[in-house]
C-alpha positions as a printed NumPy array, in Angstrom:
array([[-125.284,   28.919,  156.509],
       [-125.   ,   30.203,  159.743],
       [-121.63 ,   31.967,  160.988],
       [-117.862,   30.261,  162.147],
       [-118.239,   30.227,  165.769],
       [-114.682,   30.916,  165.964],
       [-115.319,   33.905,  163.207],
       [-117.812,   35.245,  165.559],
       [-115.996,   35.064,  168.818],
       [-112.795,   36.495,  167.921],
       [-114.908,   39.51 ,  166.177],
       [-116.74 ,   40.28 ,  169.768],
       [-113.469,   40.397,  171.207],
       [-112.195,   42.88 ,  169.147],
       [-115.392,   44.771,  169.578],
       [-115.359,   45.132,  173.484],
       [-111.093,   44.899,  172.759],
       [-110.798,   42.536,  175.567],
       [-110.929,   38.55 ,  175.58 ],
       [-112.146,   37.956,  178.614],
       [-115.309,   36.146,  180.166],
       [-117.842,   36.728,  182.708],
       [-118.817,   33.917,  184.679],
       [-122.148,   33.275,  186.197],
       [-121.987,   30.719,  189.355],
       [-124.757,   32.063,  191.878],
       [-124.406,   30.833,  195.205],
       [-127.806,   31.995,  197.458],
       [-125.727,   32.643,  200.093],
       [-123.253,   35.124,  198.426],
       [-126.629,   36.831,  196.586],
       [-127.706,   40.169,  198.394],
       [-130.471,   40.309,  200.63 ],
       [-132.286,   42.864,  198.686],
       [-132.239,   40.653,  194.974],
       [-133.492,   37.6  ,  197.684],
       [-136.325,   39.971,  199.414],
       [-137.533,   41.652,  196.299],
       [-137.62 ,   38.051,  194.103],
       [-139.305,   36.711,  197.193],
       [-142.042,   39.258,  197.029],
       [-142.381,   38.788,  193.692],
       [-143.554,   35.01 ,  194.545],
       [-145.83 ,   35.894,  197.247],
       [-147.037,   38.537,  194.573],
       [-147.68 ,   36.024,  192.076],
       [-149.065,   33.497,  194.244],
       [-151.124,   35.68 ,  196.443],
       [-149.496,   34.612,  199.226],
       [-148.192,   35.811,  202.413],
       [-144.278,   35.05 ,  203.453],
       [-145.088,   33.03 ,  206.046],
       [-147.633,   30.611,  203.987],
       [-145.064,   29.974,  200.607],
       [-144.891,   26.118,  200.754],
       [-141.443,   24.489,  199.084],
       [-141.939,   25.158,  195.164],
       [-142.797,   28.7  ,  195.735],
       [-139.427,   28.704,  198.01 ],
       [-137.397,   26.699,  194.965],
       [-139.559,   29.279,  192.106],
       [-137.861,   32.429,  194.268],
       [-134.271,   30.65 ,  194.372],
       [-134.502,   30.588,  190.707],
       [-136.161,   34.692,  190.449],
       [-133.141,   35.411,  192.722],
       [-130.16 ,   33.868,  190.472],
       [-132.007,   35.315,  187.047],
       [-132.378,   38.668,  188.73 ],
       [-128.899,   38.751,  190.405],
       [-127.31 ,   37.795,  186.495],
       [-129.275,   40.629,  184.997],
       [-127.393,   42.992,  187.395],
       [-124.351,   41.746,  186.288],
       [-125.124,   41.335,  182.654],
       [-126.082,   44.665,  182.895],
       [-123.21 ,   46.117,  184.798],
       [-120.39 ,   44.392,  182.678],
       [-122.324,   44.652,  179.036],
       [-119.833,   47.479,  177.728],
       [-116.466,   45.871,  179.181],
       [-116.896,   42.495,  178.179],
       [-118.793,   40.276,  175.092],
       [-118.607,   37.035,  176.513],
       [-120.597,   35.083,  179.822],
       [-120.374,   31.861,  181.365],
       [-122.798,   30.467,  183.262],
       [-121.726,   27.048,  185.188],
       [-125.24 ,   24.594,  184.554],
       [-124.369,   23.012,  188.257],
       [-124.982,   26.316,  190.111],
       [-128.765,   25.862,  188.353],
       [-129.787,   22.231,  187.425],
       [-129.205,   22.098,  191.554],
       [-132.499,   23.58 ,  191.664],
       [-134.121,   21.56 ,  189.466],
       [-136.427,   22.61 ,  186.669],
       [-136.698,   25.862,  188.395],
       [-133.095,   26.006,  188.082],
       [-132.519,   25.259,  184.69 ],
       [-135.211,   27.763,  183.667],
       [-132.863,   30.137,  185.411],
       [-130.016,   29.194,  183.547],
       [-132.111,   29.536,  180.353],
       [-133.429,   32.5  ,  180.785],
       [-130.102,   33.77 ,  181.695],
       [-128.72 ,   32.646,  178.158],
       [-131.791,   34.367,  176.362],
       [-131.01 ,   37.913,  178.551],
       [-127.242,   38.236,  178.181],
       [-127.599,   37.376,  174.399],
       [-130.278,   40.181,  174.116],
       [-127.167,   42.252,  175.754],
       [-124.862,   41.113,  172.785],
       [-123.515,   38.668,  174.558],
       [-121.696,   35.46 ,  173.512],
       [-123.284,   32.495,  175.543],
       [-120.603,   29.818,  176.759],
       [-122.501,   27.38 ,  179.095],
       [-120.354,   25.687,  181.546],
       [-122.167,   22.123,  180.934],
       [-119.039,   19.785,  180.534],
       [-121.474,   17.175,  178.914],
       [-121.024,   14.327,  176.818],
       [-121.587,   10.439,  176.009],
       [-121.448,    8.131,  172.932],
       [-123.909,    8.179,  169.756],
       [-127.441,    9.089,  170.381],
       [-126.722,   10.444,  174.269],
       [-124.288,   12.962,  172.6  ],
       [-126.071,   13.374,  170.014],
       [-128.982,   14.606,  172.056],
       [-126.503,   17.242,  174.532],
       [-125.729,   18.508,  171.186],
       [-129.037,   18.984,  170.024],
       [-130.808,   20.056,  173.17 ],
       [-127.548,   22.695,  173.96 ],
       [-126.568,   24.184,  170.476],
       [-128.909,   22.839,  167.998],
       [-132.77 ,   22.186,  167.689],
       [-135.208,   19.627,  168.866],
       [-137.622,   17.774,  167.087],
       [-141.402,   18.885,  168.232],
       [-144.557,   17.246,  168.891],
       [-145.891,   18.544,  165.628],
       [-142.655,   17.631,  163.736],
       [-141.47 ,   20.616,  163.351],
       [-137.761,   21.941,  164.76 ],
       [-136.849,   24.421,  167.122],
       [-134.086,   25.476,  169.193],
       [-134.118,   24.489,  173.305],
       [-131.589,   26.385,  175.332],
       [-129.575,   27.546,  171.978],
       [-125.883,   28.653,  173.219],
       [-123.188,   29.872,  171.438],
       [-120.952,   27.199,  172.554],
       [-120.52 ,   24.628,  175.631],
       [-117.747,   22.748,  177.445],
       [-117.427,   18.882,  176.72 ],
       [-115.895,   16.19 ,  177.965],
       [-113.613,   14.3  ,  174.671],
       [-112.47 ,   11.594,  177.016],
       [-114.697,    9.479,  175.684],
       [-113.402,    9.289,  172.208],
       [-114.141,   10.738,  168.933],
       [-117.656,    8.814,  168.601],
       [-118.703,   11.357,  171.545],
       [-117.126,   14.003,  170.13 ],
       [-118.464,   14.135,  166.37 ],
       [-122.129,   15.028,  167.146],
       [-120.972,   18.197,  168.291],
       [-119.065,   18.384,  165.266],
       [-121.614,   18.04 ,  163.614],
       [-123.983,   20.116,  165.326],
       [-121.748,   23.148,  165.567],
       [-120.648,   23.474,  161.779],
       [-124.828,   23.018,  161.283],
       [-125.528,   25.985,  163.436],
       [-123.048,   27.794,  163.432],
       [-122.026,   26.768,  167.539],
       [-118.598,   25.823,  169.084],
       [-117.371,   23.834,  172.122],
       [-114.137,   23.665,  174.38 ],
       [-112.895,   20.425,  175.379],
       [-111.646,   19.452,  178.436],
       [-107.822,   19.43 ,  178.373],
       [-106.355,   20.482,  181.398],
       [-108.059,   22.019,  184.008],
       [-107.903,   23.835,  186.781],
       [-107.893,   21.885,  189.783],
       [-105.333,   20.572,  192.   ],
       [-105.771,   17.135,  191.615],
       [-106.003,   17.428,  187.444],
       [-102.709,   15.969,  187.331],
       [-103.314,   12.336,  188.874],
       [-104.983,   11.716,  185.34 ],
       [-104.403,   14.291,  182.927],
       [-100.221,   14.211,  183.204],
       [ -99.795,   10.356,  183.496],
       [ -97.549,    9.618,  180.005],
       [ -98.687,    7.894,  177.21 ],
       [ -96.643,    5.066,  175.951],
       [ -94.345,    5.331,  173.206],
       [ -96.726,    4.491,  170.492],
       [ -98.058,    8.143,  171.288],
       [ -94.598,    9.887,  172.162],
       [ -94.818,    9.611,  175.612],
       [ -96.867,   12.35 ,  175.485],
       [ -99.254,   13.384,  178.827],
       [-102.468,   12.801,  178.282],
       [-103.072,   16.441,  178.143],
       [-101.431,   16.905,  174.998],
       [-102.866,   13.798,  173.638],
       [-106.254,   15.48 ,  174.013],
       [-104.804,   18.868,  172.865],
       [-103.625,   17.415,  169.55 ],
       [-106.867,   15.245,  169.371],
       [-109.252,   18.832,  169.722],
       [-106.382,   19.794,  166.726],
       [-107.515,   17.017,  164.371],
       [-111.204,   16.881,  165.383],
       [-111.761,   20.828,  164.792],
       [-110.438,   20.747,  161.235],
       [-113.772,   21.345,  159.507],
       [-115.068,   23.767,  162.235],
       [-111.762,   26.644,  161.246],
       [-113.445,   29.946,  160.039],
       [-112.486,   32.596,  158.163],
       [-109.749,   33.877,  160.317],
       [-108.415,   31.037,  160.794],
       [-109.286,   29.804,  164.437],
       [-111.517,   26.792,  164.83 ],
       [-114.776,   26.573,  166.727],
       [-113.106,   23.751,  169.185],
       [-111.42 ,   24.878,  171.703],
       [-110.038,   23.519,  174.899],
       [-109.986,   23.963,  178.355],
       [-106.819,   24.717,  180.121],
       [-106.402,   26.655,  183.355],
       [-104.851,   29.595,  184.161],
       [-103.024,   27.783,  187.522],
       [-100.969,   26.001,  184.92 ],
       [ -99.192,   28.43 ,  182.627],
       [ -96.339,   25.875,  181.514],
       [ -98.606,   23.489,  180.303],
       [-100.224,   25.705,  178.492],
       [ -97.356,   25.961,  176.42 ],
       [ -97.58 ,   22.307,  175.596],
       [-100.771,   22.729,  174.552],
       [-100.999,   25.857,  172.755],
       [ -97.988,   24.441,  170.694],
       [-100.038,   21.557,  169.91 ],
       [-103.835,   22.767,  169.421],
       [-102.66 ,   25.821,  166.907],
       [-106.117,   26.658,  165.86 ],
       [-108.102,   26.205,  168.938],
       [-108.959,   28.896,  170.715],
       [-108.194,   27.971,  174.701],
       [-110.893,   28.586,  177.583],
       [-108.994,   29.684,  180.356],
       [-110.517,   29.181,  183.847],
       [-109.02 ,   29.809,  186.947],
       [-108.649,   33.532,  186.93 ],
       [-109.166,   35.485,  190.19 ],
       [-110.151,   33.346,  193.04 ],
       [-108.271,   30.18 ,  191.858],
       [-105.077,   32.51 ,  191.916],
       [-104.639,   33.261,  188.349],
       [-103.498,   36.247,  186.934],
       [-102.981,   38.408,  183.477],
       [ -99.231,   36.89 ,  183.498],
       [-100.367,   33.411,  183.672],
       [-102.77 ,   33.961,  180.554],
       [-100.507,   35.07 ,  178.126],
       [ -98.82 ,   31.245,  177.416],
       [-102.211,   30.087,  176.371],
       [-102.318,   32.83 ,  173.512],
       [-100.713,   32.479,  170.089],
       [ -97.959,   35.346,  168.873],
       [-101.012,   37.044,  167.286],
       [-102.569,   37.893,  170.295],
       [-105.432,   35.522,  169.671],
       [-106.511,   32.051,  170.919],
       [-107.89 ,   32.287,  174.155],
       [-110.622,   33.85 ,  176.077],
       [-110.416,   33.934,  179.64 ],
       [-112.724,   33.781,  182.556],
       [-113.538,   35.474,  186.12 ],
       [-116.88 ,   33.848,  188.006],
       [-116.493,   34.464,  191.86 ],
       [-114.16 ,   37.868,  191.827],
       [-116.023,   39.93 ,  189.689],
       [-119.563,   38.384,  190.207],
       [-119.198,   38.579,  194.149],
       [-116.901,   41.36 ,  194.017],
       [-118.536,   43.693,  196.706],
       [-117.547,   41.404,  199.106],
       [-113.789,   41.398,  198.168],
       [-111.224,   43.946,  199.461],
       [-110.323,   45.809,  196.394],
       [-114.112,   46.375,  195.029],
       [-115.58 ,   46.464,  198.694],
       [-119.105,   47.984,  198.511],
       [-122.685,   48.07 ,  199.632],
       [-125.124,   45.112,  198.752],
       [-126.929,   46.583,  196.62 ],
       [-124.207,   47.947,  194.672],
       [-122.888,   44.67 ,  193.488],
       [-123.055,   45.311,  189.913],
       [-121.142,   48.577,  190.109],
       [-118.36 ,   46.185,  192.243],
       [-118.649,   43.419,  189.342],
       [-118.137,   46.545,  186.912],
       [-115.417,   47.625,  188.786],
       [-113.787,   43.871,  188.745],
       [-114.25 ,   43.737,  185.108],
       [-112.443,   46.747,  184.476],
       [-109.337,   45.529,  186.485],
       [-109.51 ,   42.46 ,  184.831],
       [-109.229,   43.976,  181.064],
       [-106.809,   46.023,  181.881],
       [-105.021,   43.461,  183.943],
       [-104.945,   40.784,  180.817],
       [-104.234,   43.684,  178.083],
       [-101.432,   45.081,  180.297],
       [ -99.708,   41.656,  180.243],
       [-100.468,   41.266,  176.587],
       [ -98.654,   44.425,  176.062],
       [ -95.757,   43.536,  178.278],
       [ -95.492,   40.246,  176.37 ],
       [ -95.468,   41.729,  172.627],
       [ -98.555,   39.798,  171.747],
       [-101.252,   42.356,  172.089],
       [-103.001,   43.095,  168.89 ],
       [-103.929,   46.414,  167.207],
       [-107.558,   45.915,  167.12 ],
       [-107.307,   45.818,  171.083],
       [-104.705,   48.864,  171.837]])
C-alpha cells in the first residue's frame, strides 16, 4: 500500500527543515523577456517558422513553453531550501490545453526535483463528478484498452467540502488508495471570506462560524487518512491574514495539517503562521507564490531578469528563516528543524 500522505509530508519537511511552500502562479507579464524570447524561438524552431508568420496556437504553444520554462528556473533555484510547490491550475487551464500541459509537466519536473506536488485546483462536486476530480488529480484513469494509469498524479490538491460529505468521500477514498491528500477549504485568505465563512451556525451546532463547522467536519472526515505520526492526509485551508481564527481552527482540526496561504504579498508574515501550528511544531505548511516567484522585481531581492531564480532563491531563504525564527520565538520549533 502506498505511503500516509501526511507520513510523507511531514518527513520532507524535516528533510529540507522548513515547512514552507513554493507557489507557482505565472503571470506572462511578470515572466522575463529572455524565458518569453528563448520559448518563442523554440516555437518558430519547431514549426519552421519565422516570428512574424506564428499564427495563434503557435502563440498559445509558446505561452505554455514560457510558464514550464520559467517554473523550472524556480524549481531549480529553490530545490535545496524547500520540499514542497504549489502550482495554482487557474494561472494554466487559462490557456487551455496548452495550459494544462504546462501545469502537468510542471508537476512531473518538480517531483523529479523531490518535490511534493500540491495543485492549487479547489475542485469538487457530488458522486461521479467528484469522483472523477479525484481520479483524474490523485488517482488513475481507466484506458481505452482497459487498463489503468495515472493522469496528472499529485501529491495532494485543494477542495472545496462545502458541498457535503458525499463530495468529499471520493477523495477519501482516492487518497487512502494512493497514498494522496487534500486541504479543504476552511478559511481563506481573502477579504471578503468573512460574509460567508463567519456567519454563526444556530444552536443545534454551537453557534459555531461556519469556519469551524468545516474545521471540525475535515476532523471527522480525515479519520481513516491519519498516518503513522499521527497527522492526517486532510488538511485545511486557512490564511495567514487571519491568525486568530486560526486558533479556532487549529483547536478544532487537531490532526489536520493546515495550508496556509497568504504569505508575502497578501501581508502575511512568520508571526502570523505560528497559531496555525500545533505545540509540536507540526501541522501546517505554508506558502509564498508572487514574493519569491517574482522576487527580482521586489525591493529586498531586486535583480536582473535573468537572474530571477537566484532572487526566488534569495526569497526562499528569507522566508525559512523568517517562519523558523518565529517558531523559535514561540517555543514550538522542533528539533528535527533547529
Amino acid at each position: 500500500m502506498p505511503r500516509n500522505f501526511a507520513d510523507r509530508l511531514l518527513d520532507k519537511i524535516d528533510e529540507m527543515k522548513n515547512p514552507s511552500v513554493v507557489g507557482l502562479d505565472p503571470r506572462i507579464q511578470d515572466i522575463p523577456q529572455s524565458v518569453i524570447q528563448n520559448a518563442i524561438k523554440s516555437v518558430c524552431d519547431a514549426s519552421h517558422k519565422e516570428l512574424k508568420y506564428l499564427d495563434l496556437e503557435d502563440k498559445f504553444r509558446a505561452t505554455a513553453r514560457a510558464f514550464f520554462d520559467f517554473n523550472v528556473g524556480i524549481l531549480d533555484n529553490t530545490c535545496e531550501i524547500a520540499g514542497i510547490c504549489k502550482p495554482q491550475m487557474a494561472f494554466y487551464e487559462q490557456y487551455g490545453h496548452y495550459g494544462v500541459g504546462a501545469f502537468e509537466e510542471t508537476a512531473k519536473y518538480a517531483k523529479s526535483k523531490g518535490f511534493i506536488t500540491i495543485g492549487d485546483v479547489k475542485r469538487n462536486d457530488i458522486k461521479d463528478t467528484a469522483q472523477a476530480y479525484a481520479d483524474g488529480l490523485l488517482g488513475v484513469v481507466e484506458l481505452v484498452d482497459g487498463s489503468s494509469h495515472s493522469s496528472l498524479d499529485l501529491d495532494a490538491i485543494t477542495i472545496n467540502g462545502y458541498l457535503g460529505s458525499d463530495g468529499v468521500k471520493p477523495f477519501i477514498d482516492v487518497s487512502k488508495k494512493h497514498g494522496k491528500g487534500f486541504f479543504l477549504l476552511a478559511k481563506t485568505s481573502n477579504t471578503s471570506s468573512g460574509e460567508l465563512q463567519d456567519l454563526l451556525l444556530d444552536k443545534i451546532h454551537g453557534g459555531r462560524k461556519v469556519y469551524e463547522q468545516m474545521a471540525l467536519k475535515a476532523n471527522l472526515w480525515g479519520e481513516e487518512l491519519v498516518g503513522d505520526r499521527g497527522y492526517s492526509s486532510a488538511g485545511v485551508v486557512v490564511g495567514a491574514t487571519y491568525p486568530t481564527d486560526a486558533v479556532s481552527v487549529r483547536s478544532k482540526a487537531e490532526r489536520a495539517i493546515i495550508l496556509v496561504p497568504g504569505y508575502g504579498s497578501q501581508g502575511g508574515m512568520g508571526k502570523d503562521t505560528i497559531p496555525n501550528f500545533n505545540r509540536d511544531g507540526y501541522g501546517a505548511i505554508v506558502n509564498n507564490s508572487r514574493n519569491l516567484t517574482f522576487a527580482y522585481k521586489l525591493k529586498n531581492f531586486r535583480a536582473p531578469p535573468n537572474k530571477y531564480g537566484e532572487a526566488a532563491k534569495k526569497s526562499a531563504e528569507a522566508m525559512k528563516l523568517d517562519i523558523l525564527g518565529a517558531m523559535k520565538d514561540a517555543g514550538i520549533i522542533p528539533e528535527a528543524l533547529k
